[in-house]
N, C-alpha and C positions, 0 to 999 in steps of 0.2 A: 593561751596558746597550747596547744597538744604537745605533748611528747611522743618521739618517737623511740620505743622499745624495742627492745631483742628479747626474744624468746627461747632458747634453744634448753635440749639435754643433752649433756654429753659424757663421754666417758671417762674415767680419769686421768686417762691419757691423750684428751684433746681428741676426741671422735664423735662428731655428731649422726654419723650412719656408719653403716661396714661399709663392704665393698662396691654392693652394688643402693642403687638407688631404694629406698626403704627398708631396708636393711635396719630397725631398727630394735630388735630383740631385748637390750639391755635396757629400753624403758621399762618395762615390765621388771626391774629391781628396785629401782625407785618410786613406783608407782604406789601410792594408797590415801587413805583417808585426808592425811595434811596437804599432799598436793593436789590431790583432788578438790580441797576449797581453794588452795591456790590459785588454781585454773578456773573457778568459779569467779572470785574475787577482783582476777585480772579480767576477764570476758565480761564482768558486769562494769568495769570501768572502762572498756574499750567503744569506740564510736569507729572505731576501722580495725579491719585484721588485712596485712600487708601480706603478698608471696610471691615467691619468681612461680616460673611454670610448672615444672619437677614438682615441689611442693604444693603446687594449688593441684594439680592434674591427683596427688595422691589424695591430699585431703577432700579435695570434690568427692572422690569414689569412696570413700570413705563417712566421712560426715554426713552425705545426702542420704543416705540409709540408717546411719545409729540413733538411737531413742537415749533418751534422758536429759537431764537439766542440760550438761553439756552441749549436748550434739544441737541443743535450740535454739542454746546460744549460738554455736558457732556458724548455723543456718539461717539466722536474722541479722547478724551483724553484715554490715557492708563488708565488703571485702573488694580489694586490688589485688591484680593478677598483672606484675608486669615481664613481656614479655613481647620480644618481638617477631615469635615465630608463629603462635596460636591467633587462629582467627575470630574466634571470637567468646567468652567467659561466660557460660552459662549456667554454673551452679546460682545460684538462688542469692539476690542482689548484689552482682560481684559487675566492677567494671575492666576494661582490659586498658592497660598505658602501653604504649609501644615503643614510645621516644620520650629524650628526654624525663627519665623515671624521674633524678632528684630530682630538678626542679619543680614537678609535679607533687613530687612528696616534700620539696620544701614547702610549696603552696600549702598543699593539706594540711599540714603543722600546723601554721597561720589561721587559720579557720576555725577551730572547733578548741572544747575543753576537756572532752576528754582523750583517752589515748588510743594511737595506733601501736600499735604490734604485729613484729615480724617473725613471723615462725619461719624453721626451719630455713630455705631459700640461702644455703650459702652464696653461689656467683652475686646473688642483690644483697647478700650482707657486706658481702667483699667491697660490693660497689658503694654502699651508703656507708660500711667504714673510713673508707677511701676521701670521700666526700662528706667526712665528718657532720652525720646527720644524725646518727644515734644519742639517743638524749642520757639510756641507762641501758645495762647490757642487765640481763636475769640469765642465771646460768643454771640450770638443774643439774648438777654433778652427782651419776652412778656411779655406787663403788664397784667398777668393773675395771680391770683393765684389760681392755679389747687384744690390741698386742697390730689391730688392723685394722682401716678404714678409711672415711674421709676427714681429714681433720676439720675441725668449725673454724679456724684462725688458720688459714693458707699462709705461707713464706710468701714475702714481699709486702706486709700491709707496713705502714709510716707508723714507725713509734709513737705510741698515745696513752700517757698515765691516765690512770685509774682512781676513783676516788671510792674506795667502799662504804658505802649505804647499809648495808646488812648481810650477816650471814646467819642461813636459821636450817638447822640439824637437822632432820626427820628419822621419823623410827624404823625405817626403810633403810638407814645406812647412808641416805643420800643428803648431799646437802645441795639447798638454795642460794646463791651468792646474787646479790645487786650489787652493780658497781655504775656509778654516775660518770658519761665520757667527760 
């Protein structure tokens, strides 16, 4: 059975973007060599990369054009795009859900061995926390703190301990947390 992951970075004060939508400056503190196999390591285990529309609309224009190991990765994996305002997903093997996302992504769980992962996509993190889908949460914590933005964990999600997996320090200041929902 696949798991289903979170991928997010955020800042140390709970901010996965600023203000506005990509807003995302303070990766660029955390960023280098460690997490860069990171992101290697996760995309070579991945059979699905998961997004709402915000996020796949950035990463499309983005990805379809950068070169290197990453960007080929993240241009051959399948990918979902759910969303129910986009008519139709056209970066490079991506399909589009419209309705009914969990159960579509409870389905995908069920299928396959290895993992999905959700980048970015807070509203669809919101919704598959909600709906207790998440199997491990990866948190890339900048030591920034922003002071403003969107937080990654919105007021109102339903209480749900945490079981920590691992935490690994990088020479960038930043650390990696896994926590198992």
């Amino acid at each position: 059975m696949r798991k289903l992951i979170m991928w997010n970075i955020m800042t140390l004060d709970g901010y996965f973007e600023g203000e506005k939508n990509w807003d995302l400056w303070f990766h660029e503190t955390i960023w280098g060599e460690e997490l860069k196999a990171f992101s290697l390591e996760q995309l070579n285990n991945a059979d699905y990369l998961i997004f709402g529309r915000v996020t796949y609309e950035g990463m499309a224009a983005y990805w379809q054009t950068a070169t290197g190991e990453i960007a080929e990765l993240m241009n051959a994996i399948p990918k979902i795009v759910c969303s129910r305002t986009l008519d139709e997903a056209s970066w490079n093997n991506s399909t589009l859900i419209r309705e009914n996302v969990s159960d579509e992504i409870t389905k995908l769980k069920s299928a396959g061995n290895k993992n999905m992962y959700a980048f970015g996509s807070a509203n669809l993190s919101e919704t598959l926390i909600k709906d207790d889908l998440y199997d491990e949460l990866r948190i890339g914590i900048a030591p920034v703190i922003a002071g403003k933005g969107r937080s990654l964990f919105p007021q109102g999600l339903p209480l749900k301990k945490m079981c920590l997996i691992s935490s690994q320090p990088l020479e960038t200041g930043g650390v990696v947390i896994t926590y198992r929902t």
